[in-house]
DRENPA-3360 file (N, C-alpha, C; in nm, 2 decimals, always signed):
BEGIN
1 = XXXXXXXX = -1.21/-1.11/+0.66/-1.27/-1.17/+0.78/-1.16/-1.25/+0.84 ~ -1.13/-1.23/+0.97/-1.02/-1.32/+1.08/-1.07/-1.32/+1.17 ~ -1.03/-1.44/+1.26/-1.07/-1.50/+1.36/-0.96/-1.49/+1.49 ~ -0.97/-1.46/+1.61/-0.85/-1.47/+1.68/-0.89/-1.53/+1.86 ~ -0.81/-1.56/+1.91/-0.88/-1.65/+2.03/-0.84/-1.57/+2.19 ~ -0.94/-1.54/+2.26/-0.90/-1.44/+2.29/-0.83/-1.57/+2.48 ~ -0.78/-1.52/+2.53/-0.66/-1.58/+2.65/-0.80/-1.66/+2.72 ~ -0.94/-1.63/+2.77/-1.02/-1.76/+2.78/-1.09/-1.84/+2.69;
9 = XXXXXXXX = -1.02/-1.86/+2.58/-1.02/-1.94/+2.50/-1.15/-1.91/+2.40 ~ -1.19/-1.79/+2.40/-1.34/-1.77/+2.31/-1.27/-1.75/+2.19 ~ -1.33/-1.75/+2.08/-1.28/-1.77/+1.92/-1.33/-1.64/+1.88 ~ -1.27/-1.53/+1.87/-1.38/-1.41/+1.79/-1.34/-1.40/+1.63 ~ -1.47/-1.42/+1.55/-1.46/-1.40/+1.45/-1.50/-1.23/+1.36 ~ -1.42/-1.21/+1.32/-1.48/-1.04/+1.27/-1.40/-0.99/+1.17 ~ -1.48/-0.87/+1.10/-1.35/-0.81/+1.00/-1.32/-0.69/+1.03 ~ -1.25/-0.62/+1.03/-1.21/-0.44/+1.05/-1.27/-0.37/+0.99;
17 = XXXXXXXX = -1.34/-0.30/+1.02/-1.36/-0.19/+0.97/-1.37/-0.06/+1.00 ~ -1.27/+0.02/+0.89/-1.24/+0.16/+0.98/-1.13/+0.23/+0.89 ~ -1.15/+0.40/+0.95/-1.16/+0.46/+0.83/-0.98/+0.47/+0.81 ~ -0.92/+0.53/+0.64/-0.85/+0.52/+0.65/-0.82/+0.70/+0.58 ~ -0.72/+0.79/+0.60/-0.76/+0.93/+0.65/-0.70/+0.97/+0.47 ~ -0.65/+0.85/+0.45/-0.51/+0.90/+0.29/-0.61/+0.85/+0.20 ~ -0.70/+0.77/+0.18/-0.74/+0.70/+0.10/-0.81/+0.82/-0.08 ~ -0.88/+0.89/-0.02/-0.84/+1.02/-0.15/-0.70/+1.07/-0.19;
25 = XXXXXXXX = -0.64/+1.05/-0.09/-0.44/+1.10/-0.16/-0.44/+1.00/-0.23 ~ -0.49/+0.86/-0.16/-0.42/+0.72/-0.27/-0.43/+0.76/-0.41 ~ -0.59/+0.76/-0.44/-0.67/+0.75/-0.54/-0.60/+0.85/-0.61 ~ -0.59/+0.94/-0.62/-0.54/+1.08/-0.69/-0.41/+1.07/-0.74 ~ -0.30/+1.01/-0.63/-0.20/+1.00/-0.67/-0.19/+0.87/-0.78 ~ -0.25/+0.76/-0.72/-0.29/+0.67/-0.82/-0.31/+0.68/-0.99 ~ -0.42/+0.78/-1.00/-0.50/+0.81/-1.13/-0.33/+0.89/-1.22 ~ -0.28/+0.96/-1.13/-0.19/+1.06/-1.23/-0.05/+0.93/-1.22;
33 = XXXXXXXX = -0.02/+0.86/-1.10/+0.07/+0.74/-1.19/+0.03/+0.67/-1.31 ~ -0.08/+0.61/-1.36/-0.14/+0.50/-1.45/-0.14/+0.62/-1.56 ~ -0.15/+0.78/-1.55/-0.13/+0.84/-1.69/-0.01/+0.87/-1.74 ~ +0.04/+0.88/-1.60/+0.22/+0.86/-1.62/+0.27/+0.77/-1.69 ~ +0.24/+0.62/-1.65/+0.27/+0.51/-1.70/+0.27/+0.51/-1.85 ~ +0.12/+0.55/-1.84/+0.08/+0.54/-1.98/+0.15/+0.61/-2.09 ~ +0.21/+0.78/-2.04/+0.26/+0.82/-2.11/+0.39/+0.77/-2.19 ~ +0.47/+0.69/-2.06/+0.61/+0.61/-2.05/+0.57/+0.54/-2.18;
41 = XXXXXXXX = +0.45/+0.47/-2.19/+0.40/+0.36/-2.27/+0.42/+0.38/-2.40 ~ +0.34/+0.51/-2.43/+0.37/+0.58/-2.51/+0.52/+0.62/-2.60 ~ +0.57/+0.68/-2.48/+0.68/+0.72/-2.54/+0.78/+0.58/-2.57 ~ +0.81/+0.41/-2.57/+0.83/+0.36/-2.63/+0.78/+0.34/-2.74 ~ +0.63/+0.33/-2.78/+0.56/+0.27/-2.87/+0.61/+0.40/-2.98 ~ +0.63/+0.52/-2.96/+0.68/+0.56/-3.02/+0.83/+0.64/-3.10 ~ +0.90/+0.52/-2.98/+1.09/+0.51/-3.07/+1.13/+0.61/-2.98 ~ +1.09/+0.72/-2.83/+1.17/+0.76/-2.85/+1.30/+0.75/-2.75;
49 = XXXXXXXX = +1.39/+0.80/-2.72/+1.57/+0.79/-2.67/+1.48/+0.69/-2.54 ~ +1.58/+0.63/-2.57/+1.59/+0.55/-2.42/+1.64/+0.60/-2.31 ~ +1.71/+0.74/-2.26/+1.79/+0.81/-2.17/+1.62/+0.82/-2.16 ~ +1.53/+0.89/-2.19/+1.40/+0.97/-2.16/+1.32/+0.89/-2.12 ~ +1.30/+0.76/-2.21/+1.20/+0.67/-2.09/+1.21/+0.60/-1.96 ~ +1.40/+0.58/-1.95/+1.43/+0.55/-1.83/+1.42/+0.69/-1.71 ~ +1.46/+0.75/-1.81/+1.40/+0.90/-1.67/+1.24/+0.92/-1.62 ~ +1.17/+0.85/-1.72/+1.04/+0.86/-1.72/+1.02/+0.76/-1.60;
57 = XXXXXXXX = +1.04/+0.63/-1.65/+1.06/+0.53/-1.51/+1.09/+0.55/-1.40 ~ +1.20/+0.59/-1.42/+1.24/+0.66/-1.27/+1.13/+0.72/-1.16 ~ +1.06/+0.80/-1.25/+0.95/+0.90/-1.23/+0.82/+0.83/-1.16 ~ +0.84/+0.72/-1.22/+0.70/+0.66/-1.19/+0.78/+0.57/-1.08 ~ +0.88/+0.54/-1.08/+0.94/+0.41/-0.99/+0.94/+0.54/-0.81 ~ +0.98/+0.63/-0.84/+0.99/+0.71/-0.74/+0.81/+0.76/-0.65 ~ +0.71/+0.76/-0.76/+0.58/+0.77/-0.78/+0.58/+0.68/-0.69 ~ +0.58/+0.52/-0.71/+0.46/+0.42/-0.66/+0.54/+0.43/-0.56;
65 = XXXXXXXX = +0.65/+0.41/-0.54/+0.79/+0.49/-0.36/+0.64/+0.56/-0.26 ~ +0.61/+0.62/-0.34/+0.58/+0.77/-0.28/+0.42/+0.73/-0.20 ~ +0.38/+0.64/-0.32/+0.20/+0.53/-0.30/+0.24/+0.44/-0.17 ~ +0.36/+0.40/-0.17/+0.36/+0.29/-0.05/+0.35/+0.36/+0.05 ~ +0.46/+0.47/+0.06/+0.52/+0.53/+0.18/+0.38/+0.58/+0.28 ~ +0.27/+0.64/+0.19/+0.16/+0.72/+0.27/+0.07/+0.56/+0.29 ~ +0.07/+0.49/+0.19/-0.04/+0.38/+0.26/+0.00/+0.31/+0.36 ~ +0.14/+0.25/+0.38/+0.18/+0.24/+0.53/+0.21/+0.28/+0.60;
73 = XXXXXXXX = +0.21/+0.40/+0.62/+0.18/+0.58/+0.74/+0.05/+0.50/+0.76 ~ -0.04/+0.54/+0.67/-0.26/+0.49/+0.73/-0.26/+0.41/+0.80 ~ -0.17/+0.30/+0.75/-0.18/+0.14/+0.77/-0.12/+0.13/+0.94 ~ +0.00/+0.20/+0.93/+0.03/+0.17/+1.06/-0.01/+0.29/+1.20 ~ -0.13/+0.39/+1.12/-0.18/+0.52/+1.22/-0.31/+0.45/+1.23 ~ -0.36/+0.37/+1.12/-0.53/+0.29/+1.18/-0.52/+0.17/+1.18 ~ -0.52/+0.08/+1.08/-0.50/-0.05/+1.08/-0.43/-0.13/+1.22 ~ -0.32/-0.10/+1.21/-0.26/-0.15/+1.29/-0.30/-0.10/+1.51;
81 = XXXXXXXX = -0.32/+0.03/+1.47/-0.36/+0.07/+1.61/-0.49/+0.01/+1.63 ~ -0.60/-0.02/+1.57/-0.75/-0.14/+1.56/-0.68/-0.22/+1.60 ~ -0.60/-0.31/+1.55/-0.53/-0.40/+1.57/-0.47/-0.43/+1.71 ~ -0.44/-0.40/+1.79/-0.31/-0.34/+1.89/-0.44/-0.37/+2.00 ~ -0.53/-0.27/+2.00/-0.65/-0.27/+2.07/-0.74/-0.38/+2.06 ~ -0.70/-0.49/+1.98/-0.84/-0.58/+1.96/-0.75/-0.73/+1.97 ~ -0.63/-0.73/+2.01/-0.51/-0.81/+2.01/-0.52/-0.89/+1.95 ~ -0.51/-0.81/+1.76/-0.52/-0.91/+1.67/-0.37/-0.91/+1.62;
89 = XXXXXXXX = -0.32/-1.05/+1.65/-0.16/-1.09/+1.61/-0.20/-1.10/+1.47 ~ -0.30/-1.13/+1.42/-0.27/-1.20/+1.29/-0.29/-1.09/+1.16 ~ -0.30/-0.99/+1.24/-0.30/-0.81/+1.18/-0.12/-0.77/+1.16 ~ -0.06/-0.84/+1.26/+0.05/-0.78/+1.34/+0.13/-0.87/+1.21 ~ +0.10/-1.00/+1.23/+0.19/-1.10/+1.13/+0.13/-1.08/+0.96 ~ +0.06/-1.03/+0.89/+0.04/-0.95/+0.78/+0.14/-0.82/+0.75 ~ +0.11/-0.74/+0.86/+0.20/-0.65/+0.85/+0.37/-0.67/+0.84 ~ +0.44/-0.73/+0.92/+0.58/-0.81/+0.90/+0.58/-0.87/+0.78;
97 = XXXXXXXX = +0.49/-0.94/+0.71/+0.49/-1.02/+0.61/+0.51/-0.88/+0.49 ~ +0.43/-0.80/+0.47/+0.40/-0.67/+0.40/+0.54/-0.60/+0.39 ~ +0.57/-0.61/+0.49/+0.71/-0.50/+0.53/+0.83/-0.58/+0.48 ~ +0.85/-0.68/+0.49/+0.93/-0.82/+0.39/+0.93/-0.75/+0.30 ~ +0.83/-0.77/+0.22/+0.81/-0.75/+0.04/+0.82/-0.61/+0.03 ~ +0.78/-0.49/+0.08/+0.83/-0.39/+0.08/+0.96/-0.35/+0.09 ~ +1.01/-0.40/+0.17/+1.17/-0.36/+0.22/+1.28/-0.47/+0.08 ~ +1.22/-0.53/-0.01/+1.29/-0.59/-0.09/+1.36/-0.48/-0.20;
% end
């Protein structure tokens, strides 16, 4: 829930809601990272070459790459276009903030 004030000074308070078109890609790609991981997990707990679990990593570091890239495609094909249309800045300054920590 955000509030934003619209140029005659009314205060609208509301939250978004609305659909997002990836959100079954997330989940799916999601579920087979966390077995990935797990397997990574695995393959320390039991001893083996470090060349393989850093390739493993990789695997998964390229994976969650992959989780961001399509959630801020949604993010910036709905979220943001709600946004744009409802002249919510404080959608706009989330998003920059998001894109900061992403681009690190």
């Amino acid at each position: 829930m955000h509030e934003h004030q619209l140029e005659d000074g009314t205060i609208i308070c509301h939250e978004h809601k609305h659909s997002h078109t990836q959100t079954k890609a997330v989940l799916n790609r999601m579920a087979r990272l966390i077995g990935h991981l797990q397997s990574t997990k695995k393959m320390i707990e039991d001893g083996r070459d470090c060349s393989e679990v850093l390739i493993q990593l990789s695997a998964v570091d390229a994976a969650i790459k992959a989780v961001q890239r399509i959630i801020l495609k949604d993010h910036l094909e709905h979220c943001i276009v709600d946004a744009i249309k409802d002249n919510d800045t404080d959608a706009l300054e989330r998003l920059n903030k998001a894109i900061e920590q992403f681009i690190r």
